[in-house]
FIGUMI-766378 format. One record per residue: y, x, z of N, C-alpha, C in turn; residue in three letters. Coordinates in nm, 3 decimals, m for minus. Last residue first. Layout:
BEGIN
[r [Y; X; Z]; [Y; X; Z]; [Y; X; Z]; "ALA"]
...
END
This chain:
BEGIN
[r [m14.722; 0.740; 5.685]; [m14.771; 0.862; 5.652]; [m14.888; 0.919; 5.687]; "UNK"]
[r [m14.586; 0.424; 5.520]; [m14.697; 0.513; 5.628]; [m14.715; 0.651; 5.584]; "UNK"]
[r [m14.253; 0.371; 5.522]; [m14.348; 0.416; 5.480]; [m14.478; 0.473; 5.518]; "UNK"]
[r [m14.112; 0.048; 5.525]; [m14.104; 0.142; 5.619]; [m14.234; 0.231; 5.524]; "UNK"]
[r [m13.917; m0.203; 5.486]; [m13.893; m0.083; 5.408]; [m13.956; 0.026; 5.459]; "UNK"]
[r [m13.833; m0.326; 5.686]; [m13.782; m0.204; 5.735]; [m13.827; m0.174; 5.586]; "UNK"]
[r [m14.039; m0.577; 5.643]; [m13.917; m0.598; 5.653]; [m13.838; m0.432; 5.644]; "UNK"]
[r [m14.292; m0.407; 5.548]; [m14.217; m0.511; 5.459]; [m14.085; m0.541; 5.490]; "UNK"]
[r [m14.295; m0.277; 5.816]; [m14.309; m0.182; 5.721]; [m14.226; m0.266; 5.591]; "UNK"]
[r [m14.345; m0.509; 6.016]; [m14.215; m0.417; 5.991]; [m14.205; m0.336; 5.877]; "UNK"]
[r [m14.500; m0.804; 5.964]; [m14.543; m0.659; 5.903]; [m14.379; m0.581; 5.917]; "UNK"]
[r [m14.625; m1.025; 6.246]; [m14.492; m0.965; 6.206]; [m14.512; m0.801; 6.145]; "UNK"]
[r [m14.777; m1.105; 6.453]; [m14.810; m1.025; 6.276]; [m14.749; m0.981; 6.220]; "UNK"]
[r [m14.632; m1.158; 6.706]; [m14.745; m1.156; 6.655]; [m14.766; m1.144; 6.458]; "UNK"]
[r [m14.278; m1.004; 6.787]; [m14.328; m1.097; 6.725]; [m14.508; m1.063; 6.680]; "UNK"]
[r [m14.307; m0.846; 6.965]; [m14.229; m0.934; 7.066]; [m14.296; m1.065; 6.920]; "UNK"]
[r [m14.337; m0.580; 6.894]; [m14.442; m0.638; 6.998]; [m14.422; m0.768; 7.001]; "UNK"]
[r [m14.188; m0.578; 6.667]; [m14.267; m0.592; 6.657]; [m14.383; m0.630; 6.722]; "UNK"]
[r [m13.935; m0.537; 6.837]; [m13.985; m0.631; 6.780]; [m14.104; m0.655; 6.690]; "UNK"]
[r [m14.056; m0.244; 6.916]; [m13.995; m0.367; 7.019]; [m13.978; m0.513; 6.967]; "UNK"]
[r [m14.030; m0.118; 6.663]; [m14.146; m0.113; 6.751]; [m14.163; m0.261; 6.859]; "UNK"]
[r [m13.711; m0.127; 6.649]; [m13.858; m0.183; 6.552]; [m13.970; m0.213; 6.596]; "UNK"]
[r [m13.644; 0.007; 6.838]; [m13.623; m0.137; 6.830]; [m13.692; m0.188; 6.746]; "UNK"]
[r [m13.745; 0.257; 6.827]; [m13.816; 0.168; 6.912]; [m13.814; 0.071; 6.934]; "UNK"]
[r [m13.587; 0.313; 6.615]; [m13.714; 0.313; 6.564]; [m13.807; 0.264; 6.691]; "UNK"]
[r [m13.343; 0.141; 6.524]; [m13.392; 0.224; 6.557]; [m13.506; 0.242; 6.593]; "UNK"]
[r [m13.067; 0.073; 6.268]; [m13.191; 0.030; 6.356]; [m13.280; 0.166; 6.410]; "UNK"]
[r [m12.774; 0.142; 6.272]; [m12.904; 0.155; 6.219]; [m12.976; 0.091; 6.311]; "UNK"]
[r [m12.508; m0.102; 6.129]; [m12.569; 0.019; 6.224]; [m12.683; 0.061; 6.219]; "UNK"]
[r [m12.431; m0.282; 5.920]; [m12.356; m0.170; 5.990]; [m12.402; m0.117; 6.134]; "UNK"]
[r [m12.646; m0.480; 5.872]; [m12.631; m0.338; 5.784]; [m12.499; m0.270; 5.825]; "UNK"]
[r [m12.655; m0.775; 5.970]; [m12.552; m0.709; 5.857]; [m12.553; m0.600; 5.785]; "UNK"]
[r [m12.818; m0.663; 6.201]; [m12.878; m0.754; 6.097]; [m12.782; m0.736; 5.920]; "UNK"]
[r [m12.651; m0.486; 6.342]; [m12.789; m0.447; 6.268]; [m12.841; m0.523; 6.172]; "UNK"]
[r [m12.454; m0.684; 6.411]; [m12.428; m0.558; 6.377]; [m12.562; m0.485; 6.261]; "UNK"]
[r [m12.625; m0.846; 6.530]; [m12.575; m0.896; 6.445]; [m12.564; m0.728; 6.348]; "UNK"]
[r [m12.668; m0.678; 6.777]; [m12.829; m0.720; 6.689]; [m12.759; m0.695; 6.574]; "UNK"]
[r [m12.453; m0.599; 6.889]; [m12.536; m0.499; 6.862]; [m12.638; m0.526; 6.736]; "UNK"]
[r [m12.432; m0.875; 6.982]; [m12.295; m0.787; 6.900]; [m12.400; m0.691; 6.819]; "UNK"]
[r [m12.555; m0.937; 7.184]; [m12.612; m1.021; 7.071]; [m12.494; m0.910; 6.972]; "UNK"]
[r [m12.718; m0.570; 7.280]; [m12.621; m0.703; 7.282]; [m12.626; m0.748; 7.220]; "UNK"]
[r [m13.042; m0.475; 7.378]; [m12.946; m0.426; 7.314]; [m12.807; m0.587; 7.336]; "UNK"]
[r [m13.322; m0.497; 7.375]; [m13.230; m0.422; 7.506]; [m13.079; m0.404; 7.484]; "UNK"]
[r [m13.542; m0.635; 7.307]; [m13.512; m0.496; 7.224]; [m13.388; m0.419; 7.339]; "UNK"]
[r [m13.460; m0.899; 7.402]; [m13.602; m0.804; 7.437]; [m13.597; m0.667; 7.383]; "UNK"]
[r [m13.188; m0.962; 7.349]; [m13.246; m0.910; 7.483]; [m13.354; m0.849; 7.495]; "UNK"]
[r [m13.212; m0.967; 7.049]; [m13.127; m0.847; 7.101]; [m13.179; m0.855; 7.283]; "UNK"]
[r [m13.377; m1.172; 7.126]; [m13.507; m1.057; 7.028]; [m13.380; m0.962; 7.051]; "UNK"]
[r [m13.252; m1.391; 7.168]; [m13.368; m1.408; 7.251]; [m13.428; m1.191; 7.229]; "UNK"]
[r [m13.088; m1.343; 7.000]; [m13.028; m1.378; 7.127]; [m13.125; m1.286; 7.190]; "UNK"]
[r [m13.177; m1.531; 6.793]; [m13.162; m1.353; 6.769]; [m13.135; m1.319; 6.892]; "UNK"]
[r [m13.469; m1.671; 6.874]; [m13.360; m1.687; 6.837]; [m13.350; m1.496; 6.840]; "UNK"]
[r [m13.819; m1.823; 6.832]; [m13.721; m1.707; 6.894]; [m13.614; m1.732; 6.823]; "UNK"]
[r [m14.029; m1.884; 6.717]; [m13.933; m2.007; 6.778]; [m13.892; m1.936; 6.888]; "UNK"]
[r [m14.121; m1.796; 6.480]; [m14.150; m1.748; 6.625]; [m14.134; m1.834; 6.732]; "UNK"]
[r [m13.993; m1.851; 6.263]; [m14.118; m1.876; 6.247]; [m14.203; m1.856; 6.394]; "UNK"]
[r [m13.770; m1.673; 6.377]; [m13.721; m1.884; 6.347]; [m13.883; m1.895; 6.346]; "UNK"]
[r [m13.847; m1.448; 6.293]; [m13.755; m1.472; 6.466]; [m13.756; m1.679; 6.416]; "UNK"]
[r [m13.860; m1.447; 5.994]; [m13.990; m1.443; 6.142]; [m13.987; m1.482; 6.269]; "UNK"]
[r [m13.637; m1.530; 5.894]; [m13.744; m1.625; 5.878]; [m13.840; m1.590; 5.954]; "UNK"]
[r [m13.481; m1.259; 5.997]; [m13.454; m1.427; 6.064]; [m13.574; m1.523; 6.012]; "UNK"]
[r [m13.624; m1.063; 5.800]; [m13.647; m1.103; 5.984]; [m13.615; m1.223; 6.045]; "UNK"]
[r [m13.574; m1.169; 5.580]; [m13.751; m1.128; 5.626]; [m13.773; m1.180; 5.784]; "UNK"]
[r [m13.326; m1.124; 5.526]; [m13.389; m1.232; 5.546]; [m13.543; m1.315; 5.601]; "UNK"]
[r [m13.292; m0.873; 5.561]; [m13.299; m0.924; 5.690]; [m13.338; m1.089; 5.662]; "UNK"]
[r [m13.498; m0.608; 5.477]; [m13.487; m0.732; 5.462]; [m13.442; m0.833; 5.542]; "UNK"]
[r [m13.335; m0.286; 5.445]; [m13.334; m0.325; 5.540]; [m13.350; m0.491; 5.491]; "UNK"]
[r [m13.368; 0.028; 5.323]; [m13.377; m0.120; 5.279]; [m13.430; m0.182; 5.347]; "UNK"]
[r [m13.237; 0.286; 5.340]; [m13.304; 0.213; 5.404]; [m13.275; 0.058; 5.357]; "UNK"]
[r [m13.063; 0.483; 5.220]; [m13.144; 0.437; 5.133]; [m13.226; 0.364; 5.187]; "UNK"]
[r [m12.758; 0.529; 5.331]; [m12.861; 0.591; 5.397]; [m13.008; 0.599; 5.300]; "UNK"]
[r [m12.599; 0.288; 5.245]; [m12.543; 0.436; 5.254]; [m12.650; 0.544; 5.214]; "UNK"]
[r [m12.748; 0.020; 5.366]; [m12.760; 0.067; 5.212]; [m12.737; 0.217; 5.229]; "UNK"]
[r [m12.628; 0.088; 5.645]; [m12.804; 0.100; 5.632]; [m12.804; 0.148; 5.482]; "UNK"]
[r [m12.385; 0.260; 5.704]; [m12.418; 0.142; 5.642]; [m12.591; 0.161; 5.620]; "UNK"]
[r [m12.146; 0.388; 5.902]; [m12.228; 0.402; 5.783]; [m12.326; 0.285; 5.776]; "UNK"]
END
């Protein structure tokens, strides 16, 4: 299933311009999140979900980096 599927609006252009603005690679951000470069891609494309500590996890990994803008995310 597909991130669109679901109604998660997922910016990934958001994210590669942060991971590049970082002078991180995707490589670099599927190892710190814990996952395979297969896994990231996978996520970046919108065939798998992201998950909510891998969000978290890049969010440590990048400084200002707003997830809520990239993820589409809502405060409650």
């Amino acid at each position: 299933m597909k991130n669109s599927d679901v109604g998660l609006i997922f910016r990934a252009d958001l994210l590669r311009e942060a991971i590049r603005n970082a002078k991180s690679s995707q490589h670099k951000m599927a190892t710190i999140i814990g996952i395979t470069d297969k896994s990231f891609t996978a996520k970046m494309n919108g065939y798998s979900d992201w998950k909510l500590l891998e969000i978290q996890k890049i969010q440590s990994a990048i400084p200002n980096l707003d997830v809520n803008q990239i993820f589409n995310l809502k405060k409650v």
